[in-house]
N, C-alpha and C positions, 0 to 999 in steps of 0.2 A: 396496757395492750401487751400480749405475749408474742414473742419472740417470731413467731409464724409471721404474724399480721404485721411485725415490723419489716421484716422480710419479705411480703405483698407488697405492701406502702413502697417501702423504696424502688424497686425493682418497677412498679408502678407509675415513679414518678421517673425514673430512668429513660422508660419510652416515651414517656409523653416531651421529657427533653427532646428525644433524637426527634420524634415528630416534629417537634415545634423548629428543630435547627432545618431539617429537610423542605418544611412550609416554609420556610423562609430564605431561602437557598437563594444565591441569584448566581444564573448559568451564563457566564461569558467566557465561551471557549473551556467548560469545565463546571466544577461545584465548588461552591463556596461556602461551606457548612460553617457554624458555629462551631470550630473543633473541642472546646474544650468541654459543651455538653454529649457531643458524639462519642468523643471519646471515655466519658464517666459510660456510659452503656458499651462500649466496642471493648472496653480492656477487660470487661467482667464475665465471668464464667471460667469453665474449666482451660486451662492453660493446650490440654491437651487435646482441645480442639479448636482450630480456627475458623476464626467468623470467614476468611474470603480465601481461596489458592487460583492463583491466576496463571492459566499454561501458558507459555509461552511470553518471549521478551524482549518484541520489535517494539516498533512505535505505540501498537495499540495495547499489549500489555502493560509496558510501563510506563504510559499516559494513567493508565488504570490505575495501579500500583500508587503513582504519585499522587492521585487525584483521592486514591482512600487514607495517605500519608497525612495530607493536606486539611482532610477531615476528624484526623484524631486517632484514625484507625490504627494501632498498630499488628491487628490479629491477622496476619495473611501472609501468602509467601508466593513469591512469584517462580517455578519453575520451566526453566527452557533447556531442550532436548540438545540442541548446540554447544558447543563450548565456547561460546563469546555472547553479547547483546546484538541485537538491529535489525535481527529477521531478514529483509530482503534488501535493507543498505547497508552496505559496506562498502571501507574504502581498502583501496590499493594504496599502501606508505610508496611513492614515489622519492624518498628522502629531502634531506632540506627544508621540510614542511610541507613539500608540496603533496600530496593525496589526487587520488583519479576516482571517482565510483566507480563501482563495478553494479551496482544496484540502482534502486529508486534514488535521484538528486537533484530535480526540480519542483518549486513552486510558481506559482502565480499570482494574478489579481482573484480576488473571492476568496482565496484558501485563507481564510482568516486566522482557521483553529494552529494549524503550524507554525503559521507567523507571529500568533502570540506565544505559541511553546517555546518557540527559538527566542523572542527579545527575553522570555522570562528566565529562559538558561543561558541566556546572554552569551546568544552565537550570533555570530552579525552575518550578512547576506552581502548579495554583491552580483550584478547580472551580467548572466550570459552573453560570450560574444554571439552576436551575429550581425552586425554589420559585415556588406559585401555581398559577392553572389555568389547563391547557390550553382552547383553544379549537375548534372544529369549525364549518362552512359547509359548509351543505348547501342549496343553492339560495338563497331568501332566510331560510334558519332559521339560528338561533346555539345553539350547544350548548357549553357548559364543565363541564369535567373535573377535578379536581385529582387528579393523578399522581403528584404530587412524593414520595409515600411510597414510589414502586413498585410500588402493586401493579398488577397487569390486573385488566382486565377479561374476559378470557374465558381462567380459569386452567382449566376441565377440557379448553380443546383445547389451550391451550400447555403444560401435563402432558402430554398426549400425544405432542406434539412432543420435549420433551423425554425422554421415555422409548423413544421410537425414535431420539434419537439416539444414545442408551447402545451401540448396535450399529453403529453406522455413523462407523468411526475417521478425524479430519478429518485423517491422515497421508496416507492413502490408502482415499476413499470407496467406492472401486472393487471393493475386498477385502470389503465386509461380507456376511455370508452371504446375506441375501435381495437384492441389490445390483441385479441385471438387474428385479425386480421392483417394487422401488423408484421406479427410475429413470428407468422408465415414464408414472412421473406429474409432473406438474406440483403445485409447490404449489398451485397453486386448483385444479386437480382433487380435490386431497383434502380442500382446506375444502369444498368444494360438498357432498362426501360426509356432512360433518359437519353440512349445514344450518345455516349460520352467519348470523344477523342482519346485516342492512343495514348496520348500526353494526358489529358487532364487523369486517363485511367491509373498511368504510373504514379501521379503525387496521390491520388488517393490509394492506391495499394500503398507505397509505403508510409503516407503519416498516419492511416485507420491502422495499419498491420506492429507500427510500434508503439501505436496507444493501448490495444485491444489483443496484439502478439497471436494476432490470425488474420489471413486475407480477409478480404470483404465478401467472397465468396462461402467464408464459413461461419460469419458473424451475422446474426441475429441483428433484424434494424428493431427490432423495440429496445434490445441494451444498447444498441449504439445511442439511440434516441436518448434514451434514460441518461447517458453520459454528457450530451452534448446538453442535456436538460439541466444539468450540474452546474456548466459553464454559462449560465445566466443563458441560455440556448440561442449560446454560438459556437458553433462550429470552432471559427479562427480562433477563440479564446480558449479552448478544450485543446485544439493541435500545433497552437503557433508559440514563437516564441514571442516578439514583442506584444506587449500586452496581452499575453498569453503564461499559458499554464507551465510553458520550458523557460520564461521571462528570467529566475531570478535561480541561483546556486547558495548554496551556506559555505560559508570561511571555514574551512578544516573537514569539510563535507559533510555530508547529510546523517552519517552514522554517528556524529558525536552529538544529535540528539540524544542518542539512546544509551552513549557510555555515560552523558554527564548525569542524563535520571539514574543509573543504575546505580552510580555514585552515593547516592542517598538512601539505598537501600540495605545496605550491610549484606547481615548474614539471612537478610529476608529475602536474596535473591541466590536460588541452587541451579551451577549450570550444568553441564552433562547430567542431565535429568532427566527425559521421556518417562513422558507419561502411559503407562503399557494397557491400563484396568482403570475402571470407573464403575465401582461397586456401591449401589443404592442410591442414584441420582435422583429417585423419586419420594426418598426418604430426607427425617430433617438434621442426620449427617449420611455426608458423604465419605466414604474410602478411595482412594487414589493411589492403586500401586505404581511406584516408581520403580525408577534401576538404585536412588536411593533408599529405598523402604517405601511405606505408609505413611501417607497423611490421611486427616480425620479432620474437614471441613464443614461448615454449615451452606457456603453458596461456593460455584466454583465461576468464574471466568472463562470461558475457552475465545483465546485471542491467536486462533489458528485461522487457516484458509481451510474452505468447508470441505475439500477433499481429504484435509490432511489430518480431522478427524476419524477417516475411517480406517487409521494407524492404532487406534485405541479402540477395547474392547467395552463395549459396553453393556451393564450386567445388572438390572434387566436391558434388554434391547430398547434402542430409541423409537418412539412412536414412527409407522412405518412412512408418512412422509418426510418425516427430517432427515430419517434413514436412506431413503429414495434421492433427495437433494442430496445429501453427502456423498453417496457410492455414484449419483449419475454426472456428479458437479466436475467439467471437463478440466486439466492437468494437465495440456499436451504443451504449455508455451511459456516453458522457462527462462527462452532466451539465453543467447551468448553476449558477452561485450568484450572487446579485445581494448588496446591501449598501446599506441606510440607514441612515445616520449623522444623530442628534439629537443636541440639547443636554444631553437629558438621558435616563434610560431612565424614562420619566414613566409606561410600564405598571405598574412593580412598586407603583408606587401605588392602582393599581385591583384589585391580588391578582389582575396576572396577569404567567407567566414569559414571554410574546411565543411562545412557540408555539403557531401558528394552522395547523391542515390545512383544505384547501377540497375539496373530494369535487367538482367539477366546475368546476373553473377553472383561471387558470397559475398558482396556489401551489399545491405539494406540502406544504412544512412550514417555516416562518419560525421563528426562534429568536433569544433574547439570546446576540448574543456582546459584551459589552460589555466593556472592560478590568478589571481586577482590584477598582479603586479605583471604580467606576460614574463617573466622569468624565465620560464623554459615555455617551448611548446608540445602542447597533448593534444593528440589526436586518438579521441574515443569514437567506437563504432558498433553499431549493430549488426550482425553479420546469422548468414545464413550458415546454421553449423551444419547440414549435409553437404554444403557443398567448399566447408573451408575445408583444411588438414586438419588432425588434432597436435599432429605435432608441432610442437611452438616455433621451430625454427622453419618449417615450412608453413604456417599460419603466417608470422611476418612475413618472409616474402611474396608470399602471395599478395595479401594485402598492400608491401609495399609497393610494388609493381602496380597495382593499383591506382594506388596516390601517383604515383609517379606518372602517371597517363594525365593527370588535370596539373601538377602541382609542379611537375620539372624530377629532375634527378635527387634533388636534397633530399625528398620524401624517400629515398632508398636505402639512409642512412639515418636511422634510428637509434639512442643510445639507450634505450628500456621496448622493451615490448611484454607486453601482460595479456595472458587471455582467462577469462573467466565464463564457465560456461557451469551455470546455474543448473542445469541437467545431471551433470556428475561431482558436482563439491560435496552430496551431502544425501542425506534420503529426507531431510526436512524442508527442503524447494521444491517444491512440486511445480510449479510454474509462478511464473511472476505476477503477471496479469492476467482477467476473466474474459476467457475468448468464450463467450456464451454463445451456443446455435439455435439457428427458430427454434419454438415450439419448444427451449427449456422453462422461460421462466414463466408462463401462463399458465406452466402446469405446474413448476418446485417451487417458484417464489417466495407462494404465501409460506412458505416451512421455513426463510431465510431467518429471521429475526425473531420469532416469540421463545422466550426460554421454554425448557423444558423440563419441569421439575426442580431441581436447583442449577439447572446447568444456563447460562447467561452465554450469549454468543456475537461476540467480537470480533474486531479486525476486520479491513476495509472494504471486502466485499457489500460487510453490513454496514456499512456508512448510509445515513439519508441523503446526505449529497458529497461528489468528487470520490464516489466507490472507483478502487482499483488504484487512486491515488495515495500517496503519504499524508495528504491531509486527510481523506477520509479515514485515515486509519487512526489518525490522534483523535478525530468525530467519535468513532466509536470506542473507542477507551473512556474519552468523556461519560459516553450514555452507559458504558458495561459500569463503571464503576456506582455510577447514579441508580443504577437498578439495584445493582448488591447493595447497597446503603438501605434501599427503600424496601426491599424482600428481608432486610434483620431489624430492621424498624416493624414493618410487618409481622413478622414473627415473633416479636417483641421480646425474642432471647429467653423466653422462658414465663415470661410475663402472664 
């Protein structure tokens, strides 16, 4: 046999390994490949071109990254435009160990894919205070609540919610049979319809508006639906804490997901990178200018938020519905979160868990994030940035004066205060969370998730279930990485 045909033969029997490792996969929270026949096919070929480049390097990159590591892969490189990991958490070093988020930092029941990320990077969890009662400000009135059991207060409309969401699958909201008619309204169009109390209108402005990071006036009830569809379609389980999706916190916070993968990345992860150009995405390599040079890939990752692709030029242009999703996909809801640090959390003494809504001020919703051991006490909060200061020293007293109306005078003396306001850190936040309006996603939708060429598209929006969360964002790292395995399998490298 001549040297040609021995060069067929192997290469031959190369893909039929990665085949056979891929048919045999078993997906628990990720891929499980055979790595060591993936790997005889992923290290071969020219050095100077990689099998995978994955932008960007929050949770759903480098779930990505780890999950092609895991396989054998070592042809890929993950770059992110930021100078650090975790995309949209990160913590505030409050010293001593202790950390505040300033980003994404709960889970739940259901979020299975992060709860297995965390035992398997062995960061251990630890939940939320909330016992106690909440609190309400409504002009100069104070109203308390205690929640801490779960239940609502207005369970025949969120019944209702939840029993429309049985029909509207959060994989793709687009599909559900009444979907055009749905999507028509606004969630407060349809609480209006329901004649909902003053009171019950406040709790759902503020727990829709910091899940979805827009009133219910500007939010789309087919995505809301799609969400609450995620949460096995409950409502309480999508915006509560006990037994709910704010249930549970990671020990050292939520960002040391993303330093300890990075960890195992070496020189495979370049940061201060953006990515500027994306030169023949329809061809079988790709060009990728950066601010460090040129890369030269066979599949690329994009584990961006879908607006923040249209930061990159792309050359030829994207087909014009993806292109239409990406430039119409809304950016307005970055969110603020501010941070006081005490001595101690001195509320839980007065039987309350430091969650205070204000119905007409710049607090949204304040809550205990205190450490595990209550060491000191943190009071983290949502806040309305038109109407705080940007100045830090007039941000905290505002705020403190605040607390100081439900919690007593201690709340006046704060020994850290932190504000982060995700709007101006960075030009790579574009917003935090998907405040979709009717009438976007029956018509962009379907352009959410199908690659385009060699481009693969990532990160939480495109989650099948718990979109907008940090677990949908590890979901789809999972599936980004499982496509690029199965499109260089496909292309059998040469084969």
């Amino acid at each position: 046999m001549d040297s040609d045909s021995n060069e067929l033969s192997l290469s031959a029997r190369q893909r039929r390994l990665l085949l056979q490792a891929i048919g045999s996969a078993t997906l628990v929270g990720g891929i499980a490949l055979s790595g060591r026949a993936t790997a005889q096919v992923l290290r071969a070929g020219q050095d100077a071109v990689l099998d995978v480049v994955i932008i960007g390097a929050g949770l759903a990159g480098l779930t990505a990254a780890r999950d092609l590591q895991r396989a054998g892969c070592e042809s890929f490189a993950v770059l992110e435009a930021r100078d650090r990991v975790g995309g949209r958490t990160y913590n505030h070093d409050l010293g001593n160990g202790v950390i505040s988020e300033a980003g994404g930092q709960w889970i739940g029941p259901g979020q299975t894919a992060i709860f297995d990320l965390a035992r398997e990077l062995e960061v251990d969890t630890f939940p939320t205070y909330y016992q106690g009662k909440n609190v309400y400000l409504v002009g100069g009135a104070k109203y308390e609540e205690d929640l801490s059991s779960g239940q609502s207060a207005s369970s025949p409309i969120v019944e209702e919610l939840n029993r429309l969401a049985r029909g509207v699958p959060s994989k793709a909201p687009w599909t559900a049979t009444n979907a055009a008619a749905i999507d028509k309204l606004s969630v407060g169009q349809w609480l209006a319809q329901k004649g909902i109390s003053n009171e019950q209108r406040l709790s759902f402005d503020a727990s829709i508006g910091l899940t979805t990071g827009t009133p219910p006036s500007n939010l789309a009830l087919l995505h809301y639906l799609s969400l609450v569809n995620s949460a096995d379609c409950s409502m309480e389980k999508l915006e509560g804490f006990k037994g709910g999706a704010q249930e549970t916190r990671f020990v050292s916070g939520s960002q040391v997901l993303c330093t300890r993968m990075a960890e195992a990345l070496g020189d495979k992860l370049r940061l201060s990178c953006p990515v500027r150009r994306i030169v023949g995405w329809d061809r079988d390599v790709v060009e990728l200018h950066t601010d460090q040079g040129i890369l030269r890939t066979r599949q690329i990752i994009a584990a961006l938020h879908p607006a923040l692709c249209n930061q990159i030029v792309f050359d030829p242009p994207l087909p014009d519905g993806r292109a239409q999703l990406q430039r119409l996909w809304p950016s307005h809801a970055p969110m603020r979160k501010t941070v006081h640090v005490y001595k101690r959390p001195f509320w839980r003494e007065q039987g309350l868990n430091g969650q205070i809504t204000q119905a007409d001020g710049p607090l949204i919703l304040s809550y205990d994030n205190s450490p595990p051991d209550g060491s000191v006490g943190v009071l983290s909060a949502f806040v309305r940035t038109a109407q705080l200061p940007h100045d830090a020293q007039r941000a905290e007293s505002t705020l403190s004066a605040i607390y100081a109306q439900v919690l007593g005078t201690e709340a006046l003396q704060p020994t850290q205060f932190h504000d982060h306001d995700w709007g101006k850190v960075d030009p790579w936040t574009l917003t935090c969370v998907a405040s979709i309006p009717p009438g976007f996603l029956t018509k962009w939708g379907q352009y959410l998730t199908p690659p385009v060429g060699r481009l693969i598209w990532s990160g939480t929006e495109t989650a099948d279930i718990w979109a907008s969360s940090m677990d949908g964002a590890v979901r789809s790292g999972h599936r980004a990485a499982l496509e690029a395995l199965q499109a260089l399998a496909k292309a059998g490298r040469g084969a």
